[in-house]
N, C-alpha and C positions, 0 to 999 in steps of 0.2 A: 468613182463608181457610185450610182447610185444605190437608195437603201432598195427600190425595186428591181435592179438589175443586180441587187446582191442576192436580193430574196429568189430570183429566178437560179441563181447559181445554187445558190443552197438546195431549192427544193429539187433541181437535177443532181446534185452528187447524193443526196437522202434517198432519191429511186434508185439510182443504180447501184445504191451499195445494200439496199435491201434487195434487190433483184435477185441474187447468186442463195442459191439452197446451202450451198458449205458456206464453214464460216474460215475470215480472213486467218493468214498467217500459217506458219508451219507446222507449228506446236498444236493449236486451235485444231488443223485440220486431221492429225494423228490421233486426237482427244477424240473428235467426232467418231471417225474413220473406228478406233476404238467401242466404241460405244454401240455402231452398229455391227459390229462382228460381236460383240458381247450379246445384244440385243437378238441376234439373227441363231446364234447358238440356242439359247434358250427358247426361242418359237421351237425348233427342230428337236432339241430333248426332252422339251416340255418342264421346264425350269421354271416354275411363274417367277423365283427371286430375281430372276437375269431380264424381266419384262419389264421391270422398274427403270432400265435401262433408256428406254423410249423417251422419261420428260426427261434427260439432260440433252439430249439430241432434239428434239423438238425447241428446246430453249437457247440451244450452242448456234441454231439454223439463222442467219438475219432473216430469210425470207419469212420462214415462220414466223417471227418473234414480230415482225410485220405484218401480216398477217393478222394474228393474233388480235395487236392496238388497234386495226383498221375494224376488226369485227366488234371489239371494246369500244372504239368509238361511237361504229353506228348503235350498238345498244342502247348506252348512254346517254343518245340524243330522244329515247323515249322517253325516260326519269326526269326530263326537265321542263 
């Protein structure tokens, strides 16, 4: 295989694994799953401590966390 038909492989499994809002795995996904019933409580009682819940779920997310780099990217390309 070449290094450009590897490089095409790679950058197809890197989109579709950032694609997906939940993140991989079982445990991952109880943790998340977790964190928004944590998070969804305290909207509803008005808990601000339970709103800190929001950045481990935004950071647990791939699609986020891709997200996130694509918009650090284009920044970035202004500083330079």
């Amino acid at each position: 295989m070449s290094d450009h038909d590897q490089e095409s492989v790679n950058s197809a499994l890197a989109g579709q694994v950032m694609s997906k809002w939940v993140p991989y795995g079982d445990l991952r996904r109880i943790i998340f799953f977790a964190f928004i019933v944590l998070f969804l409580y305290g909207v509803i009682k008005g808990d601000n401590a339970l709103l800190f819940c929001a950045i481990p779920i935004i950071f647990m997310s791939p699609r986020a966390v891709g997200e996130i780099l694509y918009f650090a990217g284009r920044v970035s390309r202004f500083f330079k």
